[in-house]
N, C-alpha and C positions, 0 to 999 in steps of 0.2 A: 504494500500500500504506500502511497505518494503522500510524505508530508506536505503538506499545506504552507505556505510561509505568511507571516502576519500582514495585514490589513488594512489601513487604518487609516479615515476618509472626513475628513473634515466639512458638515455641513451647513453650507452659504443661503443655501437657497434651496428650495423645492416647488417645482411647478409643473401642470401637464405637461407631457410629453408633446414634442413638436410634430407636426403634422408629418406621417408617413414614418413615423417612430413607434416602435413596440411599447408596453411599458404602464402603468398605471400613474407613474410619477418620474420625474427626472430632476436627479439632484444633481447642486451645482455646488463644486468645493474646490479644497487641496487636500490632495494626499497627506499624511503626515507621519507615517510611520508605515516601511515598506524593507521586508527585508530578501527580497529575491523574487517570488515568486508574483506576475499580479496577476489582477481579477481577470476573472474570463466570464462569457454568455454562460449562466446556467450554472454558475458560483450561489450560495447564500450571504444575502448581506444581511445583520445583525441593525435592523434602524431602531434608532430612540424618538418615541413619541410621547406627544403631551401625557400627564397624568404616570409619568418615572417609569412605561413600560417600554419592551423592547419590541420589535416586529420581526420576525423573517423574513425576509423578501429575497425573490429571486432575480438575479441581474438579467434584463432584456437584453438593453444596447448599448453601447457607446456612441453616444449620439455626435456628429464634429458640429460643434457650436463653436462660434464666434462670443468673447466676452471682449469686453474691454480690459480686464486683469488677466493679460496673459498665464499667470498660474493654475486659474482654474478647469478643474474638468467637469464632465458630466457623464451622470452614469443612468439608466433607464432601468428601475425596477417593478418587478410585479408584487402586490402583496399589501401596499400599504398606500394610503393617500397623500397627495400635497399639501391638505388643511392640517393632517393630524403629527407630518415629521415635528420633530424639536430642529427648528434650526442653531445654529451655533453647539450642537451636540455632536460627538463622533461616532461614525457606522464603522464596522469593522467585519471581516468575511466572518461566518463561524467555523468553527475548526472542529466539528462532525455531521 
């Protein structure tokens, strides 16, 4: 079995997903903690929402968005809405 290497997604923003994009919600951040391996389609991402819980969600897409803060990415997953992420909280892959 293939270890997993750590995850760790800092989240800016959450909003639907852009037209012609998979996805329930698309979050927009910075990485912040990455030690080899990244995310891929069909990874679980670990989201923190309102009220201290956590969500699973499943990575749709990597969408290429244009930001005006070069550092950010965006990520397209299934599972949880754009009203309910915590913005300014960290998502992180789960590791089973």
């Amino acid at each position: 079995m293939t270890s997993m290497g750590k995850f760790i997604f800092e989240i800016r923003d959450a909003f639907d997903p852009l037209d012609g994009y998979e996805g329930d919600v698309t979050l927009a951040g910075v990485r912040v903690d990455y030690d080899g391996d990244s995310l891929a389609v069909g990874d679980t991402l670990l989201v923190p929402v309102s009220g201290g819980r956590t969500v699973r969600s499943t990575v749709a897409q990597f969408p290429l968005t244009s930001f005006t803060d070069r550092d950010l990415r965006a990520i397209s997953v299934v599972g949880v809405t754009a009203a309910d992420v915590l913005i300014g909280s960290r998502a992180e892959r789960a590791t089973d």
